[in-house]
N, C-alpha and C positions, 0 to 999 in steps of 0.2 A: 397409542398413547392414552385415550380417552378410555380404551377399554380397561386397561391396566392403573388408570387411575393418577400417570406421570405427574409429579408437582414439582420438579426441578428435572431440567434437561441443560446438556451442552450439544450444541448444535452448531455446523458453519454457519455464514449467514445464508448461502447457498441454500444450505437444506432450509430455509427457516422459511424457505420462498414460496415451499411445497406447503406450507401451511397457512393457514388462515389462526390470527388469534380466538375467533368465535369456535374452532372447532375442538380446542383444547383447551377448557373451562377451568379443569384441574388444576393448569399449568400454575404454577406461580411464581417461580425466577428460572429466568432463562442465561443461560452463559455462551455470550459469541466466542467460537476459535475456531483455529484455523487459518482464519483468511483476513482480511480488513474490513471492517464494520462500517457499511455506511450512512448518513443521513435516514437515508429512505426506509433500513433497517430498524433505527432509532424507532424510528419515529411510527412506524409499525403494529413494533410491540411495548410503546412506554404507555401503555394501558396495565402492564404485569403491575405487581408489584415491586416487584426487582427485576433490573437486567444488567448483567455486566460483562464486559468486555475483557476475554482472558488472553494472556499473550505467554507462548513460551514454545521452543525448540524441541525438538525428541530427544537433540543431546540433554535438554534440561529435565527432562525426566517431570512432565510436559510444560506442567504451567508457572510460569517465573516469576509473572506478573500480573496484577489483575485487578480492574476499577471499575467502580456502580456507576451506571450511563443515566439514573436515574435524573433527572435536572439539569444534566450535563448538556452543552451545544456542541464539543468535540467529540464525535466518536471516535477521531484516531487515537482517543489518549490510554494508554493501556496500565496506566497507574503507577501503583509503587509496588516491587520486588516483594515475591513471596518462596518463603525459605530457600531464600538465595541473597547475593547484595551486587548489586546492578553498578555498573561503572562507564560512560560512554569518554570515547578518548577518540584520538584525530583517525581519520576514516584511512590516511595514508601511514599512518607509525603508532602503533599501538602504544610507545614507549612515551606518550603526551596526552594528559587528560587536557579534556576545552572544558570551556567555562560555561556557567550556569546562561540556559537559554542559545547552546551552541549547537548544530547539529554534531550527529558524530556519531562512531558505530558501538554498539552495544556489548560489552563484556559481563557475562554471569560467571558468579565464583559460590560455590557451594556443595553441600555433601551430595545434592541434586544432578552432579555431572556425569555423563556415561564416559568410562573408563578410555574406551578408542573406537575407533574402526576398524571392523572385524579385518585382519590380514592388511593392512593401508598406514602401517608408520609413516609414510609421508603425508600424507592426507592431516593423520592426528595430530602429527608436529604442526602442523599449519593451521590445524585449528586450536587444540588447545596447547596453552601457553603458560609459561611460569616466567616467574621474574624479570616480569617489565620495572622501567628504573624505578617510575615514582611508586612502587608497592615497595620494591627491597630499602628504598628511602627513607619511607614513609614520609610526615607531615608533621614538624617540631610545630607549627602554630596549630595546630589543631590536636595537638598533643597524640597524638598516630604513630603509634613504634612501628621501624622495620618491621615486616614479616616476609613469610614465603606462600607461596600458595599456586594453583594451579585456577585457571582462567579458558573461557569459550567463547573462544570470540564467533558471535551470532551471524556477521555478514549482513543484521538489518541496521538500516538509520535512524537514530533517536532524537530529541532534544529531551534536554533533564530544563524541566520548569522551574520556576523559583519557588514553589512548594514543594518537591521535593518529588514531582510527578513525572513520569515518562508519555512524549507523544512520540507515535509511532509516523517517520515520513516514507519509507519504501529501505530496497534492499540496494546493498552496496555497490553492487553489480551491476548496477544498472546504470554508473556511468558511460556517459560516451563524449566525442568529440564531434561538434557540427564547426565548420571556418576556422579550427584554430580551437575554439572556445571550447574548454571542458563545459558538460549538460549533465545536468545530475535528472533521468526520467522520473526518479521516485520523488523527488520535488514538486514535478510540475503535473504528477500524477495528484499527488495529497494536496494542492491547491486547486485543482481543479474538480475534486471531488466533495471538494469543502464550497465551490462556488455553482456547481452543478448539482444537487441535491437531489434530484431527479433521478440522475444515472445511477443505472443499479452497480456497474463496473466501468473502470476506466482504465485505458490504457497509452502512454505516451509512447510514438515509437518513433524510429529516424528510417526512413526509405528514400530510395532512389527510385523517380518516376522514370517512363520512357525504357525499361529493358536494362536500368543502370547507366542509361548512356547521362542523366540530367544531375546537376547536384543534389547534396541531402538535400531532404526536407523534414521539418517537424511536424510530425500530423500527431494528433488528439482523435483516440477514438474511445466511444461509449457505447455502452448495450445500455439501448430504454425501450419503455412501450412503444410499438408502432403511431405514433400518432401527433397531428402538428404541432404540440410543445411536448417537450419530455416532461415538464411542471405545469400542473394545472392550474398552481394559484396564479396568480399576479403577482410581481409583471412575470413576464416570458423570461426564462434563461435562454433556451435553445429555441430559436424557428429553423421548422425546415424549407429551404429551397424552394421555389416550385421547379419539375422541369429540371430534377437533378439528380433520379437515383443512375445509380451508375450501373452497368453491370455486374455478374457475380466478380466479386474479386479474391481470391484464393479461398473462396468456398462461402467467404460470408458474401449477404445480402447488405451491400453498402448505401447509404445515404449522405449529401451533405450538408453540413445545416449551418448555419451563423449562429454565434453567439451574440449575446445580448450588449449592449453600450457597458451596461455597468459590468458585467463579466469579465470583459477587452480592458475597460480600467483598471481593476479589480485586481489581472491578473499583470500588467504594465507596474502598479504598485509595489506589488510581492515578487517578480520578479525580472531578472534584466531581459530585454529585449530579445539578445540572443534566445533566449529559452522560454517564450513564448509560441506556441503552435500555427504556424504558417494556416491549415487546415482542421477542419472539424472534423468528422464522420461520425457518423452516426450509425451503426451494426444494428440489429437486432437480436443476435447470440454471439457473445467472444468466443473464439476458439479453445476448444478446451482439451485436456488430455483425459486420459481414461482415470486419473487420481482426482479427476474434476481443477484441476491449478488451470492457471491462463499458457495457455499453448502458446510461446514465443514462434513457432514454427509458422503457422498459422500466417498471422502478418508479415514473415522475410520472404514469399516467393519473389524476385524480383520481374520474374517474368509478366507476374501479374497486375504487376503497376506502369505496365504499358499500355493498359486499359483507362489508366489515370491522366498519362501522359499526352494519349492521343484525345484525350475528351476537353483538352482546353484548359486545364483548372492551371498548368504549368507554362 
């Protein structure tokens, strides 16, 4: 990059890691994609002059969305819709927009769309979509004729701001059920990454201690620097334990740490009890695949949280 003189890159945050801002002089706006942007990223590289935050699918033919982090405190926020018009409607019936400030799954409509799935009509019927009620409707108060059109539903979770902005909470998928209670992960992941700044990744997952023989439980895990706070300012977010690394547990090197008073608050405020993290962990590398994404694999051996189970923590 230095040799060749780079003054704008797009990069994951991943890659951004491999870098040092001092060694690319050149550089002068940077574009996060790919993945989710966090704090730690932020804050980094807001020495550029620009940095922004790009969001969009390979069905979108790439980037949909996209917002300057510059002075900004959310990096989940991935802005307003570019050559595309963004729509977020209920996570279970695509045929009902929510309302400003609601979460809900993200629908792109534009010339921007890849046509199907190579050999996969069922696939492409599921993903893109034509005439949901409220389009063939349209919107007499806001003077919005009928039309027709064709729609991609992304499978990620949004909330549409009162400016007119997209913040990005995780992927749809990633509901589950703990006691009964439906647990939306990508919730308690984007609040936790929003009250952990430190962590470079974070991941909420549901395991069963003990071989499977014990109930769920919700553990919070994050990849940070080795070392007794994951945040060096004051106060502490995360202390570690003493007297608690655990053994390997399906490849990673695990840790358990507490969270901080005001974190425990923090996170009891935003959200219901159910879906607050029984456990912490603390990793040193999340499990990754060869595309570099977070290896869900990784954390479900169940066999391996029988190392959990017998260490007392359940």
């Amino acid at each position: 990059m230095t040799h060749m003189q780079v003054n704008i890159a797009l990069l994951t945050p991943t890659g951004t890691r491999l870098l040092r801002p001092e060694d690319v002089p050149s550089l002068r706006t940077l574009v996060f994609g790919g993945e989710a942007v966090t704090a730690e990223d932020q804050k980094r590289w807001n020495g550029l002059p620009e940095i922004i935050n790009a969001y969009g699918p390979t069905e979108g033919a790439v980037c949909c969305a996209a917002a300057s982090m510059k002075g900004s405190r959310e990096p989940a926020k991935i802005g307003t819709t570019i050559a595309s018009v963004g729509w977020v409607v209920n996570r279970r019936n695509h045929n009902h927009l929510v309302p400003l400030g609601a979460v809900g799954e993200l629908l792109i409509e534009g010339p921007n769309l890849a046509r199907d799935y190579i050999d996969d009509p069922v696939k492409t019927a599921a993903a893109f979509i034509e005439k949901p009620s409220w389009f063939v409707q349209g919107a007499q108060a806001h003077n919005k004729a009928a039309r027709l059109g064709r729609l991609y539903k992304t499978g990620d979770l949004v909330r549409l701001d009162y400016d007119s902005s997209l913040t990005y909470i995780g992927r749809k998928d990633m509901q589950v059920k703990i006691n009964g209670e439906r647990v939306e992960l990508g919730e308690i992941e984007h609040h936790l990454q929003h009250l952990i700044p430190g962590a470079s990744h974070v991941a909420a997952k549901v395991i069963r201690p003990d071989g499977g023989k014990s109930p769920q439980t919700l553990v919070a895990f994050f990849e940070a620097k080795q070392s007794t706070r994951v945040v060096q300012e004051e106060p502490a977010y995360v202390t570690i334990e003493s007297n608690m690394l655990l053994p390997m547990v399906a490849g990673l090197d695990v840790r358990v740490v507490r969270v901080s008073q005001g974190v425990s608050d923090a996170l009891a405020r935003r959200l219901p009890m159910y879906m607050v993290p029984s456990l912490f962990l603390r990793v040193t590398k999340m499990p990754r695949t060869l595309s570099d994404k977070m290896d869900d694999c990784g954390f479900s051996l169940h066999s391996s949280w029988r190392l959990l189970g017998s260490s007392g923590l359940w």
